[in-house]
C-alpha positions as CSV (number, residue, x, y, z in Angstrom):
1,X,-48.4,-11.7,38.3
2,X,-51.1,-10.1,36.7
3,X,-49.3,-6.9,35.3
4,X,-46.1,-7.9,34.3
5,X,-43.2,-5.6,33.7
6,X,-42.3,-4.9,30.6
7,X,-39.2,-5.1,28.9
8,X,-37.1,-1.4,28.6
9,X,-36.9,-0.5,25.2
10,X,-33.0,-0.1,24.3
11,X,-31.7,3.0,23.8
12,X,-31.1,4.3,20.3
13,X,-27.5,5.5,19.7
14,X,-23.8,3.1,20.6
15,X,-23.8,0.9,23.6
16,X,-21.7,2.3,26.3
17,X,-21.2,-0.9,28.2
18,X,-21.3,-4.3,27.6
19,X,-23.4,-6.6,29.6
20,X,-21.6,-7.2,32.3
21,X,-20.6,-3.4,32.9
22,X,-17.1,-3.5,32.2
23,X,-17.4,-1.0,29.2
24,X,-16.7,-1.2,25.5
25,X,-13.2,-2.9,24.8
26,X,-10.6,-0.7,23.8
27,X,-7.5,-1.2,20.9
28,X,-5.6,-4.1,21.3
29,X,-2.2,-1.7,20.5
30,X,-2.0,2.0,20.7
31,X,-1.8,3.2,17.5
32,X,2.0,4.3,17.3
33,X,2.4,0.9,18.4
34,X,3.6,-1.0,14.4
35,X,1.1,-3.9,15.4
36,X,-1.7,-1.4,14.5
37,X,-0.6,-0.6,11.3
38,X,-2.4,-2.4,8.4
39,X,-0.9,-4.4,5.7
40,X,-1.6,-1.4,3.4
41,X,0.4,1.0,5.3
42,X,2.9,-1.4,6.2
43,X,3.3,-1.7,2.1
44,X,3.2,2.4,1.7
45,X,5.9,2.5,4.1
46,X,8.0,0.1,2.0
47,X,7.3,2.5,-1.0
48,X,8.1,5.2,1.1
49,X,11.5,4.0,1.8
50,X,12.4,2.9,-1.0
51,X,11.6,6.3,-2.5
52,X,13.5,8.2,0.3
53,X,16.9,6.3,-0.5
54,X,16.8,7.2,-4.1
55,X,15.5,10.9,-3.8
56,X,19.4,11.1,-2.1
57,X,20.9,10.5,-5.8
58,X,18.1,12.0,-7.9
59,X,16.4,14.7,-6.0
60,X,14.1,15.4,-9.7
61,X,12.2,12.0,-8.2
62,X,10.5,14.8,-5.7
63,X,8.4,16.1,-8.7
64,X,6.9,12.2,-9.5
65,X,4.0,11.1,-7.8
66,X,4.2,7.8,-6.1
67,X,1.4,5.7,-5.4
68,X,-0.4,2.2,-4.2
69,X,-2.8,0.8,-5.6
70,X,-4.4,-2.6,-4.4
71,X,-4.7,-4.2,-8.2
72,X,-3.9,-3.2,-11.8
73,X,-6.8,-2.5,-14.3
74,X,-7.9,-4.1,-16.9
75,X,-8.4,-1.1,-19.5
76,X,-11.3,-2.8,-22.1
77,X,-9.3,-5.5,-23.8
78,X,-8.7,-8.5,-21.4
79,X,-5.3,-9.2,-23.8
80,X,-3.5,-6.8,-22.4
81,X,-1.9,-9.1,-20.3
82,X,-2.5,-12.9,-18.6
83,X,-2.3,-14.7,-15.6
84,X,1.7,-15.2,-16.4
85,X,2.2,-11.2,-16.8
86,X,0.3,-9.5,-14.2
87,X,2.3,-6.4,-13.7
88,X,3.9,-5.3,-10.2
89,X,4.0,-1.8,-11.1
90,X,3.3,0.9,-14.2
91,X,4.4,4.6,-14.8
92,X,2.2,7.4,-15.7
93,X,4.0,10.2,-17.9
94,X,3.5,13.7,-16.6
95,X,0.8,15.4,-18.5
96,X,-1.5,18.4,-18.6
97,X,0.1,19.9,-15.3
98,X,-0.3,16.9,-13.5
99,X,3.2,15.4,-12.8
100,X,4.8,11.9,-13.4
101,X,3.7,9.1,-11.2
102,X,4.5,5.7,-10.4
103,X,2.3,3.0,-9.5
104,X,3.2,-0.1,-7.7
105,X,0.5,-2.7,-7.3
106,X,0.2,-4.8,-3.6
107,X,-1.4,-7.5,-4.0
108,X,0.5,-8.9,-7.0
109,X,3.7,-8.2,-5.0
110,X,2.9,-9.1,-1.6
111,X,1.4,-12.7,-3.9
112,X,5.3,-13.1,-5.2
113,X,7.0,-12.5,-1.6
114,X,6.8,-14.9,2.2
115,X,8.4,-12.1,4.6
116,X,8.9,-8.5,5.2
117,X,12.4,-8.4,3.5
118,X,11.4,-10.0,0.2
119,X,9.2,-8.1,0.4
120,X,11.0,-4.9,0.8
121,X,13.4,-6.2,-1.4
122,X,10.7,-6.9,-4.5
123,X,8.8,-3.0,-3.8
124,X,12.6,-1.4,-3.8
125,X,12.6,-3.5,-7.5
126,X,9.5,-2.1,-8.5
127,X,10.5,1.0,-7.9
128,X,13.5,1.1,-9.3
129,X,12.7,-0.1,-12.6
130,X,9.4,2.0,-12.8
131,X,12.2,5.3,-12.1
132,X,14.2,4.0,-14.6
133,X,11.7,3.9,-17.4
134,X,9.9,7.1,-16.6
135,X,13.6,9.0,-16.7
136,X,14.9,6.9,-19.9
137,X,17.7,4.8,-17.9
138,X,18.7,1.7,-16.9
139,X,17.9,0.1,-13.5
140,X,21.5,0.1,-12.7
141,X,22.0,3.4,-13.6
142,X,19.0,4.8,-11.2
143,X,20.2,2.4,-8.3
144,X,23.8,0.5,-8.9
145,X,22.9,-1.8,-6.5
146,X,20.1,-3.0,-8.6
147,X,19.9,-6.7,-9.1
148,X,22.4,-8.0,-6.2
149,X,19.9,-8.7,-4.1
């Protein structure tokens, strides 16, 4: 054993098998498969329905943006609100050609709910309300079913 072997240097670049040559593992669920979706698009799609059964009663809710964020932000003053007023959701009045939006915040929501329909319950809430300040009405007014749940 005087001129030992040596070692081949790996390849630069993504494996294409693993080490014992069955090849990379693949997704556990094809992606049109719900089990794929993330919590984050699982909590879009809530928004998304929710906005869908009240654009049948006021179609003007087509020309508000609606969006998700993760977290509200704390905008310089660290008064603005406390750990017992975190909000679930804010409006953002239509300005400079941009249009309306609504914001509903995920994590402070998913924190309040245990299951999918508390859950769905709480967002079409959200929702709701943040429609009903951003067009001057009530809650009931926007959605008369508001509050039976």
């Amino acid at each position: 054993m005087d001129n030992p072997v040596p070692p081949r240097a790996a390849a630069p670049g993504p494996r294409r098998r693993d080490r014992h040559g069955r090849g990379m593992r693949g997704p556990v669920a094809p992606p049109q498969v719900p089990l794929a979706a993330s919590r984050s698009e699982v909590f879009a799609d809530l928004v998304q329905d929710s906005v869908e059964r009240l654009e049948r009663r006021w179609p003007q809710l087509a020309d508000i943006d609606f969006l998700v964020l993760e977290v509200p932000r704390l905008d310089g003053s660290r008064e603005a609100w406390n750990d017992e007023a975190v909000p679930l959701g804010g409006t953002v009045p239509a300005r400079e050609g941009r249009p309306a939006r609504v914001v509903v915040y995920r994590r402070p929501v998913e924190i309040r709910t245990k299951g999918r329909e508390e859950r769905a319950a709480l967002v079409h809430e959200v929702v709701v309300e943040q429609v009903a300040e951003l067009l001057g009405l009530t809650p009931e007014t926007v959605d008369p079913r508001y509050g039976e749940d």
